[in-house]
KOLBAPA-460986 format. One record per residue (C-alpha): residue in one letter; x, y, z. Coordinates in steps of 0.5 Angstrom, whole numbers, padded with zeros to 4 digits. Last residue first. Layout:
% KOLBAPA-460986
+---------+-------+-------+-------+
| residuo |     u |     v |     w |
+---------+-------+-------+-------+
|       A |     X |     Y |     Z |
...
+---------+-------+-------+-------+
END
This chain:
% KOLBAPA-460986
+---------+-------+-------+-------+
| residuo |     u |     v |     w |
+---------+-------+-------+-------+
|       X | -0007 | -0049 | -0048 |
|       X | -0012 | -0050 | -0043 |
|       X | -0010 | -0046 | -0036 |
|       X | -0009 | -0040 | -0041 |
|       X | -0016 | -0041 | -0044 |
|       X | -0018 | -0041 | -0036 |
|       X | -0015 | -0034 | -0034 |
|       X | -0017 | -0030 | -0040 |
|       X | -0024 | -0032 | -0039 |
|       X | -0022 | -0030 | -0031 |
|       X | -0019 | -0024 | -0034 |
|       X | -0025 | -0022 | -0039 |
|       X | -0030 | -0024 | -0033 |
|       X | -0028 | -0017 | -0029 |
|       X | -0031 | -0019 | -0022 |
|       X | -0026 | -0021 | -0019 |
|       X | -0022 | -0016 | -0020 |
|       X | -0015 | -0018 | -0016 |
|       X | -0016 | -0025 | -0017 |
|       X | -0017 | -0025 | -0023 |
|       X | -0011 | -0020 | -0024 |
|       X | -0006 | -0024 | -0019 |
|       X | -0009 | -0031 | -0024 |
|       X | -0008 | -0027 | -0030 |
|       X |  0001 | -0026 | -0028 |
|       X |  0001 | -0033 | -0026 |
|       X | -0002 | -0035 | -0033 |
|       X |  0002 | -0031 | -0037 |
|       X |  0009 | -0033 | -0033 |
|       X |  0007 | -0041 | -0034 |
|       X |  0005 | -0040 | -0041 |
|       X |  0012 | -0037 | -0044 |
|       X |  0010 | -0038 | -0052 |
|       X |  0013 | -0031 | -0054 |
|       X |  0005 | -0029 | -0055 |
|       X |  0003 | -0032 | -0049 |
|       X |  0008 | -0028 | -0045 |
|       X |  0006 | -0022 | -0050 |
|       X | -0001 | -0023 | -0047 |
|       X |  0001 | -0024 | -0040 |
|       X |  0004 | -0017 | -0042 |
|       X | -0001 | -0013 | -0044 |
|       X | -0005 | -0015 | -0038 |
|       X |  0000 | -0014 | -0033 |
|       X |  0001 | -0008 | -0036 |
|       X | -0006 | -0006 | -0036 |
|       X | -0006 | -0009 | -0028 |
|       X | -0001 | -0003 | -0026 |
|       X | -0003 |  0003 | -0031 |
|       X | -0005 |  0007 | -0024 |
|       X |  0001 |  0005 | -0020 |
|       X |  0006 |  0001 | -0024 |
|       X |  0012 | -0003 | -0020 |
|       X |  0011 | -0009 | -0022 |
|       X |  0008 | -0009 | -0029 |
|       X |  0011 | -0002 | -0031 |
|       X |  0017 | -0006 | -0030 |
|       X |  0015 | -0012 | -0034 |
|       X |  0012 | -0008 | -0039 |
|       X |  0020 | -0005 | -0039 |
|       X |  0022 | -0012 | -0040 |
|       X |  0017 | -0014 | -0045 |
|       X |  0019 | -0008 | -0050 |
|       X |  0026 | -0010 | -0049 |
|       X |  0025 | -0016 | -0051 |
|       X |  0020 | -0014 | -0058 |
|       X |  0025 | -0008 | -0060 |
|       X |  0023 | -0002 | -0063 |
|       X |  0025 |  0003 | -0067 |
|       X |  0022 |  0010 | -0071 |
|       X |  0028 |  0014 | -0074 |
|       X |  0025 |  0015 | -0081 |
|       X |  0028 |  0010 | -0084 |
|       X |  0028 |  0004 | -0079 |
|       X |  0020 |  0005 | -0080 |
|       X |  0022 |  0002 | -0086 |
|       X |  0026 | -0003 | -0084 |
|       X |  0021 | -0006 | -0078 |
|       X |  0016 | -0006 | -0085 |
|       X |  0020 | -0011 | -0088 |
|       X |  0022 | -0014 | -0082 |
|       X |  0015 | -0016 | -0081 |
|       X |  0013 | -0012 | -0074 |
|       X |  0013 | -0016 | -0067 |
|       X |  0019 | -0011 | -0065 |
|       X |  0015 | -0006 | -0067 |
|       X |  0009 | -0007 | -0063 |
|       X |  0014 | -0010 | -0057 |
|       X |  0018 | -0003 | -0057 |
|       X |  0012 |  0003 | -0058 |
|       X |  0008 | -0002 | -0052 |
|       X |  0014 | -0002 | -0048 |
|       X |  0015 |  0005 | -0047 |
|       X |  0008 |  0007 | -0046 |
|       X |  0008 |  0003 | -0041 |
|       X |  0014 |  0005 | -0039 |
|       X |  0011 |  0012 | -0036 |
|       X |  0006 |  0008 | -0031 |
|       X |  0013 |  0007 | -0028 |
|       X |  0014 |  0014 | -0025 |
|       X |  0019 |  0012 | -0020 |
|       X |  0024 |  0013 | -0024 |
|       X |  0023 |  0021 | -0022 |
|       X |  0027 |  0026 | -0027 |
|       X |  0030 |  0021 | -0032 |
|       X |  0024 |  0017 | -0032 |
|       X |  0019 |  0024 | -0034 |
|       X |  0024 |  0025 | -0040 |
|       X |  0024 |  0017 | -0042 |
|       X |  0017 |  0017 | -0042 |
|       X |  0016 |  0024 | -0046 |
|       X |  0021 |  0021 | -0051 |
|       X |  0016 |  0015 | -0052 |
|       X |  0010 |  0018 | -0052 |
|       X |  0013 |  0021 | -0059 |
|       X |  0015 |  0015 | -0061 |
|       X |  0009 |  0013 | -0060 |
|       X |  0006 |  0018 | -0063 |
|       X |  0009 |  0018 | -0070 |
|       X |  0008 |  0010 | -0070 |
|       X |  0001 |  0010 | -0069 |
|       X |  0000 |  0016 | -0075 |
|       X |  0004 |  0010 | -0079 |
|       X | -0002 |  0005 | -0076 |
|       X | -0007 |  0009 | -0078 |
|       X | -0012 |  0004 | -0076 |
|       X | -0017 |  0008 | -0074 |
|       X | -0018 |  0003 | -0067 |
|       X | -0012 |  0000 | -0067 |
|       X | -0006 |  0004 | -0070 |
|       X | -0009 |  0011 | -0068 |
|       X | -0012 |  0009 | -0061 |
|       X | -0006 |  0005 | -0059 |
|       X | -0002 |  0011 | -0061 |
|       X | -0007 |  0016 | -0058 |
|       X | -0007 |  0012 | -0051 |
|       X |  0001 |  0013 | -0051 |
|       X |  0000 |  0021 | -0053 |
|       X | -0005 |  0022 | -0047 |
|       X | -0001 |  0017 | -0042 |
|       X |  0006 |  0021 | -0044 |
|       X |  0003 |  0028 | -0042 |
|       X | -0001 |  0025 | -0036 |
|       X |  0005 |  0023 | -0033 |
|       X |  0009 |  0029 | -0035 |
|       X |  0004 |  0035 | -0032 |
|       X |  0004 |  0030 | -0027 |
|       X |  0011 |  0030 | -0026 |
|       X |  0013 |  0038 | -0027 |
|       X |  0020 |  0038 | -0030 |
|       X |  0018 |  0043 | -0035 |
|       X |  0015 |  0048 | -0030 |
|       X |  0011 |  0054 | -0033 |
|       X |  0010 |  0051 | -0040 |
|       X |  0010 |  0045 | -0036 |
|       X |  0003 |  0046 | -0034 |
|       X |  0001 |  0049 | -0041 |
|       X |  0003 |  0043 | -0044 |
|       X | -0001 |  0038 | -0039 |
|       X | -0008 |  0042 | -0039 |
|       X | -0007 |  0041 | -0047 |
|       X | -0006 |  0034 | -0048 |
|       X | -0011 |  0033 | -0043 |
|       X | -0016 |  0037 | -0047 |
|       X | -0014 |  0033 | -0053 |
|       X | -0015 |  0026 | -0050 |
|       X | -0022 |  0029 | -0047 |
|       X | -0025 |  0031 | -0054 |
|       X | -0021 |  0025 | -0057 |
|       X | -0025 |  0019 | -0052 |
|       X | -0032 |  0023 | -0053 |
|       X | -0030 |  0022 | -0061 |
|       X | -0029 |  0015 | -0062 |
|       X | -0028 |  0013 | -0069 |
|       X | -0029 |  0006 | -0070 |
|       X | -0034 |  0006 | -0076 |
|       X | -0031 |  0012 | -0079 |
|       X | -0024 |  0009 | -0079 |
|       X | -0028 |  0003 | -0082 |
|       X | -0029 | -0004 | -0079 |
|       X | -0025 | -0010 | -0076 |
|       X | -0020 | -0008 | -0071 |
|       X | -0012 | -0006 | -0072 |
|       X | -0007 | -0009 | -0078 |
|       X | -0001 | -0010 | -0073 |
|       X | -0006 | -0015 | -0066 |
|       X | -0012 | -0016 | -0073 |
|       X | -0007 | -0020 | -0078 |
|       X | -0002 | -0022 | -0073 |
|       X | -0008 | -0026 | -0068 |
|       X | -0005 | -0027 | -0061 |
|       X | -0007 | -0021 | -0058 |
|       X | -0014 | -0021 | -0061 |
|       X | -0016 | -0028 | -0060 |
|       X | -0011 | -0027 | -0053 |
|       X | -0016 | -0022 | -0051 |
|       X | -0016 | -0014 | -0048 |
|       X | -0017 | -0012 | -0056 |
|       X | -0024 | -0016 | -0055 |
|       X | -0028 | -0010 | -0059 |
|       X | -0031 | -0009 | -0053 |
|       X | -0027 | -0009 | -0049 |
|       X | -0022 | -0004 | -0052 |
|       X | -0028 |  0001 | -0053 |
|       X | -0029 |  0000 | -0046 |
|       X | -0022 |  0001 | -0045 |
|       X | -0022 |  0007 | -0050 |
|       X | -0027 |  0012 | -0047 |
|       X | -0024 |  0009 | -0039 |
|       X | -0017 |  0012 | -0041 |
|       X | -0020 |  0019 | -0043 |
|       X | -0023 |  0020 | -0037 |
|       X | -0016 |  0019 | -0033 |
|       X | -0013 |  0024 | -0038 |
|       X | -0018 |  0028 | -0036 |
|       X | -0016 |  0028 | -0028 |
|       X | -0009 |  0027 | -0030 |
|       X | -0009 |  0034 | -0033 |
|       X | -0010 |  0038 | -0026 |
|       X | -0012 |  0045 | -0028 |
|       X | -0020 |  0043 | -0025 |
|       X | -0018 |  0039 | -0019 |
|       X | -0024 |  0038 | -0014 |
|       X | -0027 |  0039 | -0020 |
|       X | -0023 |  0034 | -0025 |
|       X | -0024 |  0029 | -0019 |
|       X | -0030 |  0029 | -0018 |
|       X | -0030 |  0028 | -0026 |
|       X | -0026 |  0022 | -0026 |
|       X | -0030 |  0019 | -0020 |
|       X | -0037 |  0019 | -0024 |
|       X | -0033 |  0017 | -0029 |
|       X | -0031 |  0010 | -0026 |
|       X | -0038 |  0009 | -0025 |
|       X | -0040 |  0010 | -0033 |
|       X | -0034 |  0005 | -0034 |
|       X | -0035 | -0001 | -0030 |
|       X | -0031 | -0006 | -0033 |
|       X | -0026 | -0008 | -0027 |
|       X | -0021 | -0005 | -0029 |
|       X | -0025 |  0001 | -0030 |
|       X | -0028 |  0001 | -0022 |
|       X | -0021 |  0000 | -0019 |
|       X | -0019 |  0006 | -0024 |
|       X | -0024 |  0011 | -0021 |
|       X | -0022 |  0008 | -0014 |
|       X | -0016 |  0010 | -0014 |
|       X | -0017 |  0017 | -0018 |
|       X | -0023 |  0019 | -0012 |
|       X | -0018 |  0016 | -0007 |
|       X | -0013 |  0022 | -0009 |
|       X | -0018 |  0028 | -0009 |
|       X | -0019 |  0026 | -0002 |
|       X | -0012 |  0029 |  0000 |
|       X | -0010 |  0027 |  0006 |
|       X | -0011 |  0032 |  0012 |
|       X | -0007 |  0037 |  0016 |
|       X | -0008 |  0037 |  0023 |
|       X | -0008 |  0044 |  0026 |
|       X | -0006 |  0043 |  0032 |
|       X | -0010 |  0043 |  0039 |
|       X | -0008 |  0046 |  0045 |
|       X | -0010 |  0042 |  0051 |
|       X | -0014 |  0045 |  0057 |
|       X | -0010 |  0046 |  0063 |
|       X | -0009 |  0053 |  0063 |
|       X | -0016 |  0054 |  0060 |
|       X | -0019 |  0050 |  0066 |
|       X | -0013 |  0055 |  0070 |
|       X | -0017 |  0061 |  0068 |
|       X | -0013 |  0065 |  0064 |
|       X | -0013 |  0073 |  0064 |
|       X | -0005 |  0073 |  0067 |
|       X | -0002 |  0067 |  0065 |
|       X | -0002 |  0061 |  0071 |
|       X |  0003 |  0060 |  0076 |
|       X |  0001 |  0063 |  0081 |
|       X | -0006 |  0062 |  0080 |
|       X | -0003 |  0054 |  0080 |
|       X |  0000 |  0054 |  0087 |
|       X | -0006 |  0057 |  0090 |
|       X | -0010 |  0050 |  0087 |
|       X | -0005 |  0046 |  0090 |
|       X | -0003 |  0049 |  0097 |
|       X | -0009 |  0045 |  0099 |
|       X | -0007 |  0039 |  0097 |
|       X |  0000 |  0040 |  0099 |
|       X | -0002 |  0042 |  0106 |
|       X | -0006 |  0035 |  0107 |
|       X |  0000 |  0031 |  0103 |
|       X |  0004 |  0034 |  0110 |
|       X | -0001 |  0034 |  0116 |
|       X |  0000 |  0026 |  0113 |
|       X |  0007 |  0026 |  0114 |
|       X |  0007 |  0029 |  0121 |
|       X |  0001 |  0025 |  0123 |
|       X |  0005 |  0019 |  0121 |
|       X |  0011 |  0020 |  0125 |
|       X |  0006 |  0021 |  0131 |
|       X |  0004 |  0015 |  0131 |
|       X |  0012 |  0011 |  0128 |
|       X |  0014 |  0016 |  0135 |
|       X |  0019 |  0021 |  0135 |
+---------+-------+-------+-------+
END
């Protein structure tokens, strides 16, 4: 065979195959399937993100960076995306006593570093400083945690918000109202609830806020005062107070940068400056349109 008639043959053959190709696919196809919808991809069901998720973040970056009634616009989306959640009105509470905290200066190291008003609370009466919308939503997140872990004590959002709740109740009863006993009481309570949410999911490291602030505050009390709290089983320790902030400081999600925060106070307070100031340089450079932490920032420089 000629290399001509060779390549005739081999063309006569990829012709063939071409015109084969249309009756080979009908032969192959389903029955009552045409071969467009043969050759058709399937679709898969795709499983999207939670949008309820992004509604928290960006509710908690909006408060850190002061912007409370924005931060609760995204905390009451939340909340009817997802009503029976606790976090939702947890969160809500949280913006309530951060803008009360800031403006009464409690987020300063005036405040921090002062013993008179950091153990003996800010100035005014209890009636005066009371704050209703943050105990009405405090509450109904206390209450939407305990009836999810009635139904499930190991739950972790249940947990969470539970723990959130009661740490936030001690600073407001200690600071706000200034019933500082009452504050103790529910920080030991927050305090338990931390170490059973840590031992399910150590992860949770938002729970060690609560848990180092209980242990710094007491551990910073007159020894007199330690010693009567003593008794009735309420204790605490500066050290390891500021080494659970660290953690939460580190590691924390939504209560991250109020770690960072409270603890480079308590840095400034223990006399750590350059650990202060690394830890208030991340936070203004993180929110940079919060003016509190770059305040906070320039005094550390200066001292």
């Amino acid at each position: 065979m000629s290399i001509r008639s060779g390549k005739t043959s081999i063309v006569a053959v990829i012709v063939a195959g071409i015109a084969l190709c249309p009756l080979l696919t009908e032969a192959f196809q389903e029955p009552g399937q045409s071969a467009a919808q043969q050759a058709a991809p399937s679709r898969v069901p795709i499983m999207e993100a939670d949008p309820s998720v992004g509604l928290m973040e960006k509710g908690f970056q909006r408060l850190y960076e002061l912007n409370f009634d924005a931060a609760r616009v995204e905390f009451l989306a939340y909340q009817k995306n997802l009503p029976d959640d606790p976090m939702g009105k947890a969160a809500e509470a949280a913006s309530y006593l951060f803008e009360q905290f800031n403006a009464k200066g409690i987020l300063t190291s005036d405040f921090f570093l002062n013993d008179a008003k950091f153990l003996g609370g800010v100035e005014g009466s209890a009636s005066q400083n009371q704050n209703p919308a943050f105990v009405e939503a405090n509450n109904r997140a206390r209450e939407l945690a305990k009836r999810r872990l009635k139904s499930n004590p190991h739950d972790i959002q249940g947990l969470l918000a539970l723990t959130i709740a009661d740490g936030m109740e001690s600073d407001y009863d200690a600071l706000i109202i200034k019933k500082q006993l009452d504050g103790l009481k529910v920080m030991k309570q927050a305090e338990a609830e931390a170490n059973i949410l840590l031992a399910i999911d150590p992860s949770q490291q938002d729970a060690n806020v609560a848990l180092g602030m209980s242990n710094y505050v007491i551990g910073c009390l007159p020894g007199y005062k330690r010693a009567l709290v003593w008794f009735g089983g309420i204790h605490g320790d500066r050290l390891k107070g500021m080494q659970l902030m660290s953690s939460a400081a580190e590691h924390g999600h939504y209560l991250q940068p109020f770690a960072r925060v409270m603890l480079a106070l308590a840095y400034e307070r223990e006399h750590q400056m350059d650990k202060a100031h690394d830890l208030l340089a991340e936070l203004a450079v993180q929110f940079p349109d919060n003016p509190v932490f770059a305040r906070e920032l320039a005094l550390a420089v200066k001292k």
